[in-house]
C-alpha positions as a Markdown table, in Angstrom:
| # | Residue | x | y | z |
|---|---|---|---|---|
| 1 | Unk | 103.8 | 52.5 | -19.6 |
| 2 | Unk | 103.3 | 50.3 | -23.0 |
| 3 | Unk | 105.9 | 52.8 | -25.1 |
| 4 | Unk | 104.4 | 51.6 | -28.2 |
| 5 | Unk | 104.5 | 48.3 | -27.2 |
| 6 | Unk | 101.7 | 45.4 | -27.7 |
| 7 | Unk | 100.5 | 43.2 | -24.5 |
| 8 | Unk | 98.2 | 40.6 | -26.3 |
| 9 | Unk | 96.3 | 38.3 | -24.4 |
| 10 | Unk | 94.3 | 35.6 | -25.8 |
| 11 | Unk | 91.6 | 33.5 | -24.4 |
| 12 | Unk | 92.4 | 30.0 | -26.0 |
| 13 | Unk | 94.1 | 26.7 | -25.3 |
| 14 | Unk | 97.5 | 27.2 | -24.8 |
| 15 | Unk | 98.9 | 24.4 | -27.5 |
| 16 | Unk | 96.2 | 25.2 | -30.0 |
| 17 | Unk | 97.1 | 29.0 | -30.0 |
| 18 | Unk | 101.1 | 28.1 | -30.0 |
| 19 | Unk | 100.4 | 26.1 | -33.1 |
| 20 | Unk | 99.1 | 29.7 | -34.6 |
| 21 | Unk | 102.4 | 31.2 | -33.9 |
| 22 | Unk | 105.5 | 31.6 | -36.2 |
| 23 | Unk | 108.1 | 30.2 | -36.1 |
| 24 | Unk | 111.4 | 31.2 | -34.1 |
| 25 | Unk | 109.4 | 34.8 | -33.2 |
| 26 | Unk | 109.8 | 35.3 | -29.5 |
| 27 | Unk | 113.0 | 36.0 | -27.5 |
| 28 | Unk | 111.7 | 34.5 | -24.1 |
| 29 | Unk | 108.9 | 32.3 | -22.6 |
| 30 | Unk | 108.6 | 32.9 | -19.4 |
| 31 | Unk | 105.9 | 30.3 | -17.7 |
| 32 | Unk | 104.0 | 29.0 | -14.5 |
| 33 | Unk | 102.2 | 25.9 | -16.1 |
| 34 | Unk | 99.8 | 23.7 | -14.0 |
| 35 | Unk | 101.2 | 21.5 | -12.0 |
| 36 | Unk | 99.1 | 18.9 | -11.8 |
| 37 | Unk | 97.5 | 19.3 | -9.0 |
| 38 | Unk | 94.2 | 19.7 | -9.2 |
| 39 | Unk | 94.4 | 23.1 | -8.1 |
| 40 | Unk | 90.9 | 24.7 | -9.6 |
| 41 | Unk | 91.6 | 27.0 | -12.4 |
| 42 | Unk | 87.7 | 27.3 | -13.4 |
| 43 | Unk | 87.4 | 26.0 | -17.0 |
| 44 | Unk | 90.3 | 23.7 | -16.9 |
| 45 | Unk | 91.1 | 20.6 | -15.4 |
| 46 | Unk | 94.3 | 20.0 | -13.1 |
| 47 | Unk | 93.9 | 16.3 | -12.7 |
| 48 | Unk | 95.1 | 14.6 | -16.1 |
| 49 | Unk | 96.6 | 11.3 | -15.4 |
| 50 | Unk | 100.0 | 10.6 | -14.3 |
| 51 | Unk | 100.8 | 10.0 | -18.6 |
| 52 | Unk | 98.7 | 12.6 | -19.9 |
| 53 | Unk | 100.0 | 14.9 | -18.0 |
| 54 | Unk | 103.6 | 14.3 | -19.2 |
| 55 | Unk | 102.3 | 13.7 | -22.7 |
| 56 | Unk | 100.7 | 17.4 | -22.6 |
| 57 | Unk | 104.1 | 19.1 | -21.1 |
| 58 | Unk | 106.1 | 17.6 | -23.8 |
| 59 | Unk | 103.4 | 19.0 | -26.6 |
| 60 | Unk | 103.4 | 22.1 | -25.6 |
| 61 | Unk | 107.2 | 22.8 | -24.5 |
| 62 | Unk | 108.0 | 21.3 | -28.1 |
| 63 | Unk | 105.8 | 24.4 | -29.8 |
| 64 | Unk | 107.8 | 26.6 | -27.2 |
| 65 | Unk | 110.9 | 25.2 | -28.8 |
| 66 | Unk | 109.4 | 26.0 | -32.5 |
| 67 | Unk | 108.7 | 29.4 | -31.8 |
| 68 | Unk | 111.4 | 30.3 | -29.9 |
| 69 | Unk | 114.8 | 32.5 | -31.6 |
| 70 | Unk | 117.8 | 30.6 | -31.7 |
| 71 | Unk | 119.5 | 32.8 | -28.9 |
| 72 | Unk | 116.2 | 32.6 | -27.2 |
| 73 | Unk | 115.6 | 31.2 | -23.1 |
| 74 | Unk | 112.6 | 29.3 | -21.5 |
| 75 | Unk | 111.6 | 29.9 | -17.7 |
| 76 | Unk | 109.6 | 27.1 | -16.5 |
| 77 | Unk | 108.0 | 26.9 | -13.0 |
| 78 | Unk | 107.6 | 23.1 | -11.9 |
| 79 | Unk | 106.3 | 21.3 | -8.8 |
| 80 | Unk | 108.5 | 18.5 | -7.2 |
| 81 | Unk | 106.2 | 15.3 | -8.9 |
| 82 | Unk | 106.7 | 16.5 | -12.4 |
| 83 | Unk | 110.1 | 18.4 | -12.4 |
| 84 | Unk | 112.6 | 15.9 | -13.1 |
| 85 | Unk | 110.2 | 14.7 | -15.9 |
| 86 | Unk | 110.0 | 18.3 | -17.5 |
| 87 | Unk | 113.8 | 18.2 | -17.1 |
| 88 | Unk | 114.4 | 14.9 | -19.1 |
| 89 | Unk | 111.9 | 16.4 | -21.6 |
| 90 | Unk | 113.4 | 19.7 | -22.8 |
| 91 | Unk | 117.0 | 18.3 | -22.6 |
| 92 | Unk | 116.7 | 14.5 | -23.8 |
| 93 | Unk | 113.8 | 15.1 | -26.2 |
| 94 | Unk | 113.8 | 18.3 | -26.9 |
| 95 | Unk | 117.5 | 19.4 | -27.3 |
| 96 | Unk | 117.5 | 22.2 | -25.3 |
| 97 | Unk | 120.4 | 23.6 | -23.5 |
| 98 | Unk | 120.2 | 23.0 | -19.7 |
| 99 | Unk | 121.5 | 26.6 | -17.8 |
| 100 | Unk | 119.9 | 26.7 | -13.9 |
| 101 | Unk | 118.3 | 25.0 | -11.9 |
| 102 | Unk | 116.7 | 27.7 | -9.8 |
| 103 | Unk | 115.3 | 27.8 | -6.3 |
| 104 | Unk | 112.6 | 30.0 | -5.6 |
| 105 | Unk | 112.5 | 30.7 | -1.4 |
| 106 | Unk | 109.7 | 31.9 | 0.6 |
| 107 | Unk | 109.5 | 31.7 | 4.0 |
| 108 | Unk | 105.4 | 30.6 | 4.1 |
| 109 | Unk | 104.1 | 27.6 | 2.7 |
| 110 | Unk | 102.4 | 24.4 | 3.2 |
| 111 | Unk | 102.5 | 22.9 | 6.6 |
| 112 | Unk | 103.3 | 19.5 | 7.6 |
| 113 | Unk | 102.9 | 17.7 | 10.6 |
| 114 | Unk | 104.7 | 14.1 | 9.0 |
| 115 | Unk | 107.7 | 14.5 | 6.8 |
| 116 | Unk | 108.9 | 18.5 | 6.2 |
| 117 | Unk | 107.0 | 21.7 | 5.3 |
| 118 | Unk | 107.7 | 22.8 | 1.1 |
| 119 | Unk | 109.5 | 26.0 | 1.7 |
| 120 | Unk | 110.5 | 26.1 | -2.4 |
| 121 | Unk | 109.3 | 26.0 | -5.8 |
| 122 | Unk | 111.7 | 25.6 | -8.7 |
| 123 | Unk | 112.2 | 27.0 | -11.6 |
| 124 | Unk | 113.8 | 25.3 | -14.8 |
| 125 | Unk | 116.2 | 27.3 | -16.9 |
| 126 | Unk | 117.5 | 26.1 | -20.4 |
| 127 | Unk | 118.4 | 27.9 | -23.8 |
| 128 | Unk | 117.7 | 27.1 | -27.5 |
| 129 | Unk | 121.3 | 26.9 | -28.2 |
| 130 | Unk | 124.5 | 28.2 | -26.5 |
| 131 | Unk | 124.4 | 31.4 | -27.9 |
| 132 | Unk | 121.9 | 32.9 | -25.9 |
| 133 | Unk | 121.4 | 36.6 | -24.8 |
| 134 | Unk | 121.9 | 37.2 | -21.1 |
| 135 | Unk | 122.4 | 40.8 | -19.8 |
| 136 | Unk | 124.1 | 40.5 | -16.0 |
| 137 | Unk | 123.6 | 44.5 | -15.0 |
| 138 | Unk | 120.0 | 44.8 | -14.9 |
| 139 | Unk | 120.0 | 42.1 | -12.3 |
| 140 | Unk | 122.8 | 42.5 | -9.7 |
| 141 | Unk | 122.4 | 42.5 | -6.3 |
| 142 | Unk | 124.5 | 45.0 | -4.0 |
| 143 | Unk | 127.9 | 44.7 | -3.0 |
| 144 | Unk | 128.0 | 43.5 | 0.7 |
| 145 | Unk | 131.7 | 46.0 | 1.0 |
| 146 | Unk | 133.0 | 48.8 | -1.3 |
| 147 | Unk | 136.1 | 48.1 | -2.3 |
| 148 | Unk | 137.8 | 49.2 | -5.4 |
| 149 | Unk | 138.4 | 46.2 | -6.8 |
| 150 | Unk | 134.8 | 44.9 | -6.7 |
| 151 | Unk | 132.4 | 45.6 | -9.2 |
| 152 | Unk | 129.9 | 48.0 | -7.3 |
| 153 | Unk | 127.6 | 48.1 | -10.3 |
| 154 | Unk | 126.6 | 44.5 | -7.9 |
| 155 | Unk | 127.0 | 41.0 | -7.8 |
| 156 | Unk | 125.3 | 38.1 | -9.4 |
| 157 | Unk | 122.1 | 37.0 | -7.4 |
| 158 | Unk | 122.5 | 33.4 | -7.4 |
| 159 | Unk | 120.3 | 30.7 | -8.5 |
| 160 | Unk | 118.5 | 30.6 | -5.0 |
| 161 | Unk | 115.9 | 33.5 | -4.8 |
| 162 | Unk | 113.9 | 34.6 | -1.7 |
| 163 | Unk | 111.1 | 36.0 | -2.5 |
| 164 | Unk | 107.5 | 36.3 | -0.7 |
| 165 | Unk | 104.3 | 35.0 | -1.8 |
| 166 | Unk | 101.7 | 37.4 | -2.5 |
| 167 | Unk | 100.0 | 37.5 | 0.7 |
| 168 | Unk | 96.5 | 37.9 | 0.6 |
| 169 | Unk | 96.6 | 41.3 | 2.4 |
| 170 | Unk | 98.5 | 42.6 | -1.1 |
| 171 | Unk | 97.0 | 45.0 | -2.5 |
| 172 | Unk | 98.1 | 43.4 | -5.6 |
| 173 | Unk | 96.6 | 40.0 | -5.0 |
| 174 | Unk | 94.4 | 39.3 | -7.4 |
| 175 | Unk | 91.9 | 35.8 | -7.3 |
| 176 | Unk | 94.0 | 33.5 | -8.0 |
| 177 | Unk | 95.2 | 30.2 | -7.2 |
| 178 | Unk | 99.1 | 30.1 | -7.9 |
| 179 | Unk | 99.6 | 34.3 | -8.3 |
| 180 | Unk | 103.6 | 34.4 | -8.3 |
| 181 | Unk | 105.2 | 37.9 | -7.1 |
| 182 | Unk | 106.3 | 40.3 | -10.2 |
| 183 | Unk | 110.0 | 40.4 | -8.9 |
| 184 | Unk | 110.3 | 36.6 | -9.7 |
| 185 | Unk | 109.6 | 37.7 | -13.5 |
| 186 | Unk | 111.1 | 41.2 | -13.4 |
| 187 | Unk | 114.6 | 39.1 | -12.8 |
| 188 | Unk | 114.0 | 36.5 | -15.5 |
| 189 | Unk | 112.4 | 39.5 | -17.9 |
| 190 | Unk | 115.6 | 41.4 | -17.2 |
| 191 | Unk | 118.0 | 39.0 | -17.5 |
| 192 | Unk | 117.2 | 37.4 | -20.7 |
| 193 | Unk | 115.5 | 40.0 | -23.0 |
| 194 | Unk | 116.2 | 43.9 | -23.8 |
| 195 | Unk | 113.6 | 46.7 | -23.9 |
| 196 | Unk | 111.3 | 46.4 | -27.3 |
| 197 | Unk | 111.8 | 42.1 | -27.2 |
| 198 | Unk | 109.0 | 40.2 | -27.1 |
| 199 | Unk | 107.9 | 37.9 | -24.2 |
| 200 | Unk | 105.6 | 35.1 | -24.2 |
| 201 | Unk | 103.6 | 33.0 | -21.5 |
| 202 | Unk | 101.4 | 30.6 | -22.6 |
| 203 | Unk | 99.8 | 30.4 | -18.5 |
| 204 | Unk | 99.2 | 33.5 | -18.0 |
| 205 | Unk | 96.9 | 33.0 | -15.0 |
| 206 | Unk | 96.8 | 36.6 | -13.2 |
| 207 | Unk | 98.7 | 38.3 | -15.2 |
| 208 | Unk | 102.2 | 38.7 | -14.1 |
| 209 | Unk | 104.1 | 38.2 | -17.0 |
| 210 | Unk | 102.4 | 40.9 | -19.0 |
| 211 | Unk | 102.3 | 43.3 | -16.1 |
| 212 | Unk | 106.0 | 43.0 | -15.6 |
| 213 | Unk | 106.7 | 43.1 | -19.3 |
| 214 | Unk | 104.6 | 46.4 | -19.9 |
| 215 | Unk | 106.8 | 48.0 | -17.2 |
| 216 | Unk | 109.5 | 46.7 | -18.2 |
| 217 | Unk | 109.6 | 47.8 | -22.1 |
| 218 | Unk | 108.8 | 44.5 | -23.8 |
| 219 | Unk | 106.2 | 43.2 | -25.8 |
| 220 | Unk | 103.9 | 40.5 | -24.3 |
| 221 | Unk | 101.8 | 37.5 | -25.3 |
| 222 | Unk | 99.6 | 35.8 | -22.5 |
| 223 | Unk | 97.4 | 32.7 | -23.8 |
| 224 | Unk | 95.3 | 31.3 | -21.2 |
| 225 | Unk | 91.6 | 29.1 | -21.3 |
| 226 | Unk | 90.1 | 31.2 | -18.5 |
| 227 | Unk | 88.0 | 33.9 | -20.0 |
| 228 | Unk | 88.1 | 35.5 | -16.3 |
| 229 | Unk | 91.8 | 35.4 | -16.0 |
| 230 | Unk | 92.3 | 37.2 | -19.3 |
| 231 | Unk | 89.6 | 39.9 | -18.1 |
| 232 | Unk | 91.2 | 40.1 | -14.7 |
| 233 | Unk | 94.8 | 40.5 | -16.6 |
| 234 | Unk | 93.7 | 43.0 | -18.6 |
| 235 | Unk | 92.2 | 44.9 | -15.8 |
| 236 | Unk | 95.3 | 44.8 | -14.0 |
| 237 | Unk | 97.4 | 46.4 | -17.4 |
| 238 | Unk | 95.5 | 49.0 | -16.3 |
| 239 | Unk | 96.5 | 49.7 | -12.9 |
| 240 | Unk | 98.6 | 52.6 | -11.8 |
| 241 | Unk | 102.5 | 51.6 | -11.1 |
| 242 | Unk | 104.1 | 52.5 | -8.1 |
| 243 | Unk | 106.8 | 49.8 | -7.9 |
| 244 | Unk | 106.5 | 45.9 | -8.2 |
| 245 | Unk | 104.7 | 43.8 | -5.5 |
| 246 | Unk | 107.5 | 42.4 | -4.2 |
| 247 | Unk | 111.7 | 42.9 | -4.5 |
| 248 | Unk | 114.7 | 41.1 | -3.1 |
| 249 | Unk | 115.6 | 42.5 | -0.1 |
| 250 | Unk | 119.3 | 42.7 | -0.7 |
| 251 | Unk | 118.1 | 45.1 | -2.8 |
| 252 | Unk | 118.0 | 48.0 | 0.0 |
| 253 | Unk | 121.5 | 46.8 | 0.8 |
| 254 | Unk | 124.5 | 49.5 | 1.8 |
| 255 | Unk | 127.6 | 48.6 | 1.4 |
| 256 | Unk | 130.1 | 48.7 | 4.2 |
| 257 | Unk | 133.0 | 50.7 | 4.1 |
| 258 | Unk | 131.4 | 53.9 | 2.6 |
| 259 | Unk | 133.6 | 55.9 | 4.5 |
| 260 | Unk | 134.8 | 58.5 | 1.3 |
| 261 | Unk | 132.4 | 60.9 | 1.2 |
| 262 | Unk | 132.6 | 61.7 | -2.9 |
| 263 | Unk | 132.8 | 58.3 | -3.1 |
| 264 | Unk | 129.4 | 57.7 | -0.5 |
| 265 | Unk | 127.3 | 60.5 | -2.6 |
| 266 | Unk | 128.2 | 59.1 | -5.9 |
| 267 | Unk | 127.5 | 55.6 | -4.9 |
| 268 | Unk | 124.3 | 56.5 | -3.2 |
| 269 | Unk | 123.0 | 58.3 | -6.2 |
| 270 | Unk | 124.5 | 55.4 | -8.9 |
| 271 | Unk | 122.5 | 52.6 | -6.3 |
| 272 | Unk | 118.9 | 53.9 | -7.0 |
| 273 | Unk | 119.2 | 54.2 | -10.4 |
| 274 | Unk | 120.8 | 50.4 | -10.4 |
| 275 | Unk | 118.5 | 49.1 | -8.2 |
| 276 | Unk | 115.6 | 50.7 | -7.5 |
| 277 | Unk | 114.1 | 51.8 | -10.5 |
| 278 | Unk | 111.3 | 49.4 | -10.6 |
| 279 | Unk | 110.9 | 50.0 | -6.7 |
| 280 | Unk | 110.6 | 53.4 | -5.8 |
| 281 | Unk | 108.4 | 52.0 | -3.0 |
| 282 | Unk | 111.6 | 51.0 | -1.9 |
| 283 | Unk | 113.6 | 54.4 | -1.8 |
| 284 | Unk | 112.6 | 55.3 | 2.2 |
| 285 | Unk | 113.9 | 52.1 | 3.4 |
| 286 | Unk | 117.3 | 52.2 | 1.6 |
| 287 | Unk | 117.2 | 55.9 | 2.6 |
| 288 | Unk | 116.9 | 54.8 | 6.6 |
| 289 | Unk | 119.7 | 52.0 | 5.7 |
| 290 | Unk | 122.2 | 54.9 | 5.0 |
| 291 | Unk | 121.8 | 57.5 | 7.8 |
| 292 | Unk | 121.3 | 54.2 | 9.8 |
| 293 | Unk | 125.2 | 52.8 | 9.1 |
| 294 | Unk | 126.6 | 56.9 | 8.1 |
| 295 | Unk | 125.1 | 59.7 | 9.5 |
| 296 | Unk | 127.6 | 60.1 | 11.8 |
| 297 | Unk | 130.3 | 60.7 | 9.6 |
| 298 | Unk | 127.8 | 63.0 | 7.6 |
| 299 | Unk | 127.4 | 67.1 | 7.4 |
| 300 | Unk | 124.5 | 69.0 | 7.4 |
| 301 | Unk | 124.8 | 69.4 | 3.1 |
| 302 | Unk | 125.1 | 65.5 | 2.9 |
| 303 | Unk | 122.2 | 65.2 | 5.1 |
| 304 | Unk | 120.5 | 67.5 | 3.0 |
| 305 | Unk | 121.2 | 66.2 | -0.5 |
| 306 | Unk | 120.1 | 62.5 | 1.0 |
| 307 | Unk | 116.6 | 64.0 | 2.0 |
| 308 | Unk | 116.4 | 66.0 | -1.2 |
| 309 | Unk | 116.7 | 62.6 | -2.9 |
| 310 | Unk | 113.7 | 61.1 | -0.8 |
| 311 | Unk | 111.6 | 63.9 | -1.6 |
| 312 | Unk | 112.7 | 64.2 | -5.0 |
| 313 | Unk | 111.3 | 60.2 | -5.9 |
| 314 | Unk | 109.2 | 59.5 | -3.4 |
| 315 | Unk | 106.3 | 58.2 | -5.0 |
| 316 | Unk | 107.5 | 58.4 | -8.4 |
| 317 | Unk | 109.1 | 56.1 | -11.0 |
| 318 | Unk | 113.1 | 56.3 | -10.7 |
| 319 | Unk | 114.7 | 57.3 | -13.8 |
| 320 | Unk | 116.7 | 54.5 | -15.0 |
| 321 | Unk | 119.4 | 57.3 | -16.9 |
């Protein structure tokens, strides 16, 4: 679904290819840098020294700064060692304008037998300035009640996400090291660009960014040294799309206290367009939510028209009008 749209990707090193770029000409970098930790990435190393390293983060985050609009954002993913660092970085030396702090959750990770298991990574948020875009709807989460007085278009999501890893029985794994699921970036995509903006991750790894971005209506640059992780993101672009690898499950969510029924089929219809469009996978299980908590108080022609719906988008991209 590229709409016209361009996905570059470029086989380079990250800073070098920045340095090409113009100035103030991208609306978001979204990243998942190295951390540092000798993870093997093929070509390049993961195991500069503890001054290097730092020395490297601050080159290229102050290109991202050059190239970034004025009303731009910058995602960042960060280990634990570095973090704070980074942190100091953008806001001390750089300028930029510290937003979230974001926690990503997953439930699998590293285990420990002295000191705790990492159940996190985090995610630094900061803007060019503070007048930055940031669109709320795209992102909401489901009300837990309908009541009048809430906004059921949803609420905010919080700056604590829980979200799986890719497992490696994901049909959308692909080989690599540090793969990150596409709902992580379909949130940050949605909440800080609009459809025909142009998107930029200098890591590109496997491929997310770019994937997300060309199903998501926006342009995409991926840089990354790895000849095969260019080839295997391009192979990926070309992929059939039947939903993102992975979604917040509040997302399947129905509210209580649907008890009106012109108020239950409207809601029901406005939730998978809100919600679901980039999850279609997603439709049967929201579907069982609903005759789970309301079938008793529905007729036969409710019944119907819910089932009609299923059948109507299962399989197929929900319309986001």
């Amino acid at each position: 679904m590229d709409n016209g749209l361009t996905l570059d990707t470029i086989c380079g090193d990250a800073l070098e290819e920045m340095k090409q770029m113009t100035s103030q000409s991208v609306d978001l970098i979204v990243t998942d840098p190295p951390y540092n930790l000798s993870k093997d990435y093929g070509t390049t190393a993961d195991n500069l020294d503890f001054d290097a390293y730092l020395d490297f983060t601050r080159q290229w985050l102050r290109e991202g700064r050059r190239i970034l609009k004025d009303d731009g954002t910058i995602y960042v993913f960060m280990g634990v060692r570095y973090i704070a660092y980074m942190y100091m970085i953008m806001e001390q030396e750089l300028g930029l304008v510290f937003n979230s702090w974001i926690t990503w959750y997953y439930t699998q990770g590293i285990g420990k037998t002295k000191g705790f298991s990492p159940r996190h990574d985090d995610i630094l948020m900061f803007t060019k300035s503070n007048h930055f875009n940031f669109y709320l709807d795209p992102i909401r989460i489901p009300q837990k009640y309908y009541r009048r007085r809430n906004n059921m278009r949803g609420a905010n999501p919080g700056n604590v996400w829980a979200f799986s890893h890719v497992h490696y029985s994901n049909k959308n794994r692909q080989m690599h090291p540090t793969q990150k699921p596409e709902a992580l970036f379909e949130r940050m995509i949605l909440a800080s660009s609009k459809e025909g903006d142009t998107v930029l991750d200098p890591f590109v790894g496997s491929g997310t960014t770019l994937r997300v971005c060309q199903q998501t209506s926006r342009n995409g640059i991926g840089i990354d040294a790895n000849h095969p992780y260019i080839d295997m993101t391009r192979q990926r672009l070309k992929q059939p799309f039947d939903g993102f690898d992975s979604m917040d499950r509040r997302l399947t969510r129905v509210p209580n206290d649907l008890n009106d029924k012109d108020v239950r089929q409207a809601y029901i219809q406005n939730h998978i367009q809100w919600f679901l469009t980039n999850h279609a996978d997603a439709l049967a299980t929201f579907i069982t939510a609903v005759k789970d908590k309301y079938a008793h108080k529905m007729d036969k022609e409710e019944m119907k028209k819910l089932d009609d719906l299923e059948v109507k988008n299962n399989g197929n991209r929900i319309s986001a009008t």
